[in-house]
C-alpha positions, 0 to 999 in steps of 0.5 A, spaced: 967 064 655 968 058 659 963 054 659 966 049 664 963 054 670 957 052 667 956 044 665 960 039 667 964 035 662 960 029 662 954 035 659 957 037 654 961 030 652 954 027 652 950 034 648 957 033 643 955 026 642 948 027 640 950 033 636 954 028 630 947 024 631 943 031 629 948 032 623 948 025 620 941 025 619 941 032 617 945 030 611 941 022 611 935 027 609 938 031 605 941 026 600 935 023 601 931 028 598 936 029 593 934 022 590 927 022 591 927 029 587 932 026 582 928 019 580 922 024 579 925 029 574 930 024 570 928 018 571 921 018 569 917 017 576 913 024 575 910 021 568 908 016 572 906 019 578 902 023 573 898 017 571 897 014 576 893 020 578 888 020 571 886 013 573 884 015 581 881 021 577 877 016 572 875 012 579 873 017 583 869 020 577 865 013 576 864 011 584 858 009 585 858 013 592 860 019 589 855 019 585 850 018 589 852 024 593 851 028 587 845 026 586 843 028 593 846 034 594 846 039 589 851 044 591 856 040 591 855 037 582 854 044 581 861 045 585 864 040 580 862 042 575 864 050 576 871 046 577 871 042 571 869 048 568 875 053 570 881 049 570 878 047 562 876 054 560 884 056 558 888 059 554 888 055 549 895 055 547 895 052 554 892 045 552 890 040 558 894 035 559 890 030 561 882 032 559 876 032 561 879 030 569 884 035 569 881 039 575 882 032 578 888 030 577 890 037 578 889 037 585 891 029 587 898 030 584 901 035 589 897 030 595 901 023 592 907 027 591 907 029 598 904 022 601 910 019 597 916 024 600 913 023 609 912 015 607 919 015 604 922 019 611 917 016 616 922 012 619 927 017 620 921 022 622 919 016 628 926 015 630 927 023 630 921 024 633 919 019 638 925 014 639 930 018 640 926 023 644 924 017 648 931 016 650 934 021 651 928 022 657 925 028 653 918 025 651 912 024 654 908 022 648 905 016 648 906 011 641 899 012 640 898 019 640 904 020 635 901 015 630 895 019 631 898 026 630 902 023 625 896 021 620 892 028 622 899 032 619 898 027 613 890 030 613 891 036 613 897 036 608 892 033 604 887 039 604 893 044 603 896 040 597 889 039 594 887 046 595 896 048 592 896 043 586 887 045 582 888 053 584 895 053 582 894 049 575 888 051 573 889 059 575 896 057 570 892 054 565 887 060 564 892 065 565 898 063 561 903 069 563 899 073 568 897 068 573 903 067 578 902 075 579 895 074 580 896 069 585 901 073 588 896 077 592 892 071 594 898 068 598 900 075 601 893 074 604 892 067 605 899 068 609 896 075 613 890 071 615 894 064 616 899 068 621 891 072 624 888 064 625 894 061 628 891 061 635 884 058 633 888 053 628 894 052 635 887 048 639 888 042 634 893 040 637 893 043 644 889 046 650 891 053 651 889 057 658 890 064 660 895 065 665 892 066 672 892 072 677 900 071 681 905 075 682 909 072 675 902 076 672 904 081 674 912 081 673 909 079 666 904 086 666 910 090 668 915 088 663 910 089 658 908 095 660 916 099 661 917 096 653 910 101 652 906 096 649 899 094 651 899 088 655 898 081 650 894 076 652 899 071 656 897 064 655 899 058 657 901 051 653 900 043 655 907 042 651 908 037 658 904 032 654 909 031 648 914 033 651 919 035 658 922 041 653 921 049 656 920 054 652 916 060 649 914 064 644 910 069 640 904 067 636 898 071 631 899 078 629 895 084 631 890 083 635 890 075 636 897 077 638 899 072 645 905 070 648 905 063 649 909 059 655 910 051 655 906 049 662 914 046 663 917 053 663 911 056 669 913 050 672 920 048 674 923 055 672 924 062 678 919 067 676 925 072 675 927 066 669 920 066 665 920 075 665 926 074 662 923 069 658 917 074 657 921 080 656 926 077 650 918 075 645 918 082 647 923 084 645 922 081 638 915 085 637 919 091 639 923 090 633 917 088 629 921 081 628 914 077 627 912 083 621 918 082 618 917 074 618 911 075 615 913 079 609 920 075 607 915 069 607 910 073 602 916 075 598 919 068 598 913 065 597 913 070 590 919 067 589 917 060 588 911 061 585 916 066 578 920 059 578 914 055 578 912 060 572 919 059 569 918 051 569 911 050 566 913 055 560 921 052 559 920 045 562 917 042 556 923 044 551 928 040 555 926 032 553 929 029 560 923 032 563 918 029 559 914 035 561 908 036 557 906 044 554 901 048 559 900 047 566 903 040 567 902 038 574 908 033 573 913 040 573 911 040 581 918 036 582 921 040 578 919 045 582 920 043 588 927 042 585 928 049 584 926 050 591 930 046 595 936 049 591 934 056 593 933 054 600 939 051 601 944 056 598 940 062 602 940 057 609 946 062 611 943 068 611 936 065 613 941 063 620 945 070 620 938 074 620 935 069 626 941 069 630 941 077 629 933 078 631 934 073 636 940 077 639 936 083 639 931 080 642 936 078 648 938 085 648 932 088 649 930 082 655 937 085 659 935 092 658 927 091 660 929 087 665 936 089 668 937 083 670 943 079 667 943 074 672 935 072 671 937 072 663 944 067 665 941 063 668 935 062 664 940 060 658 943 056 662 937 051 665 934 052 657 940 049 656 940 044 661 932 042 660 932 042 652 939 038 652 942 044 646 948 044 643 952 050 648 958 050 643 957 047 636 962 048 631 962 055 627 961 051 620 954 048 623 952 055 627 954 058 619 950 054 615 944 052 621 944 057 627 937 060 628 939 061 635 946 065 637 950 058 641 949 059 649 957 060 649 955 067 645 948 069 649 952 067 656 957 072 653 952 078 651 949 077 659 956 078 662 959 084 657 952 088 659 953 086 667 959 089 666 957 096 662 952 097 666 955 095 673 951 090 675 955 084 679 955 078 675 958 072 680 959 065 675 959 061 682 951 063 683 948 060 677 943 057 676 939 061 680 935 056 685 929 052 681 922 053 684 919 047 689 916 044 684 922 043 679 926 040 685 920 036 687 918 034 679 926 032 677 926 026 673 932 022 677 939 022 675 
């Protein structure tokens, strides 16, 4: 496929350019959280980190303000005190490491841990997230908001990280062998419900709004209709307030299940486009993509909690760990080790398995649809409104493609065309964009 019919040289040079960017940092990250990682387990960090949280659990403990909440809310001492209770009433092969607070250290280990690794990456998150993206004339969000967004993702870090670390050590502490089995099935339906929740916990952040009787609704309905689906709800996102990037998505399971479109998407591309678009997160639910990615995370999650059993019980006979027997929190970098190792050694096959899904999705769009130009067109203004990457080299779609590159979803629109006997002319691509895109291009 030539993509030179397409995109202008200057395009592509320029998208080249920002490529070698996006992989410099994609390794500047990764030898980054090597370091950190190995500073942790071999040079002593997480005993230290491990103190550093028994004298904020000795603070916490004697803080006058805590006290006097105690005094006055009785539901929240006996909390404490059922929490003490729980994370002492252990195996008592399984010693607690740090006392009477283990509870609290428990729970503040995992937040310190993941407070240290984004403050150590903030300046590359800020350069990635907002310089960059400001220069390349694809943000709209303002300094203050992402300083604002960024500290409410630290919070809510925070509350999932004190939630990980006293269930999972405490659990490990009463249930020597057993509790990662146990736990097992309350991830599976923290997962179900997490995916069930995802529209309601999506309105922290964003405004979403119904899509409004138009003749695009009722592409939408009719598309939905020939897949024999009932028709989802259609909702529609403020991305334009972060961001001038377009795109679509599939979000909740089951009955809060809704296809989302960015307010950029509605507004500066064809309707024939956005049926596409549409017809493609279709195609994902006919294939059951969004199940299937709901059980390979529960079973990667299982993983993960096996290996984390394997380090509490063997990680205290290896002395460069200085780990203590029973559930010590200071194994969490070692576990994190673990988990970034299996991550990256399996990061091909997660892409293979993306770009599959992805490409039958493309394909169930084409017969939904039957309209490859729409499809090619869409790919084309995608790529020109988010700025992708339309020919990266075959070693980077290998180890990070999660999408298939424009050049192959190109290809694929115009092998249908010609086995289904639809002209396909190259010349009338893109197709024309909406007043409203022509009238809302930034310029240049």
């Amino acid at each position: 496929m030539d993509l030179s019919a397409f995109f202008s040289a200057e395009e592509m040079a320029a998208w080249a350019g920002e490529r070698l960017i996006s992989q410099g940092l994609t390794f500047t990250l990764l030898a980054l959280r090597v370091l950190f990682l190995a500073l942790l387990i071999f040079g002593g960090l997480n005993r230290h980190l491990f103190e550093l949280c028994q004298r904020a659990a000795v603070r916490i403990e004697e803080a006058r303000w805590l006290a006097w909440l105690g005094e006055r809310l009785k539901t929240l001492r006996r909390l404490a005190r059922a929490l003490r209770r729980f994370s002492q009433g252990r195996d008592p092969r399984t010693p607690a490491p740090a006392g009477e607070r283990q509870w609290l250290v428990d729970a503040l280990y995992p937040v310190l841990l993941f407070w240290s690794w984004n403050l150590l990456c903030l300046p590359l998150d800020f350069f990635l997230g907002f310089v960059r993206e400001h220069a390349r004339g694809l943000a709209t969000i303002g300094l203050l908001r992402w300083w604002l967004e960024w500290l409410r993702g630290q919070l809510v870090l925070a509350l999932f990280a004190l939630l990980l670390g006293y269930g999972l050590f405490a659990l490990a502490r009463r249930l020597r062998r057993s509790w990662w089995l146990w736990l097992s099935g309350a991830v599976a339906g923290a997962l179900l419900l997490w995916s069930l929740t995802s529209p309601m916990r999506a309105r922290l952040y964003n405004e979403y709004r119904p899509l409004p009787e138009s003749s695009l609704r009722t592409r939408i309905q009719s598309v939905v209709t020939r897949a024999g689906l009932d028709p989802p709800r259609v909702l529609v996102v403020d991305s334009s307030k972060r961001t001038l990037r377009a795109g679509g998505y599939l979000m909740g399971q089951g009955p809060t299940l809704a296809v989302v479109l960015s307010d950029n998407l509605i507004r500066s591309f064809p309707e024939r486009e956005i049926e596409v678009a549409v017809a493609h997160e279709v195609g994902h639910q006919l294939r059951d993509h969004p199940l299937r990615s709901l059980l390979l995370t529960g079973i990667s999650a299982i993983i993960f909690l096996g290996l984390i059993q394997l380090v509490l019980l063997y990680g205290p006979r290896l002395s460069r760990l200085r780990l203590q027997n029973g559930a010590d929190p200071a194994a969490l970098p070692a576990c994190m080790a673990l988990l970034f190792l299996l991550v990256n050694l399996s990061s091909p096959l997660g892409a293979y398995l993306n770009r599959r899904e992805e490409s039958q999705a493309d394909h169930a769009a084409l017969e939904l649809t039957r309209d490859p130009v729409a499809f090619a067109s869409l790919m084309i203004r995608l790529a020109r409104s988010n700025q992708a990457d339309v020919d990266p080299p075959a070693w980077w779609v290998v180890w990070r493609g999660s999408h298939p590159p424009v050049r192959d979803r190109l290809r694929a629109a115009f092998e249908w065309a010609r086995d289904n006997g639809v002209r396909l002319d190259p010349a009338a691509l893109p197709l024309p964009a909406p007043v409203s895109a022509v009238a809302n291009r930034p310029p240049g």
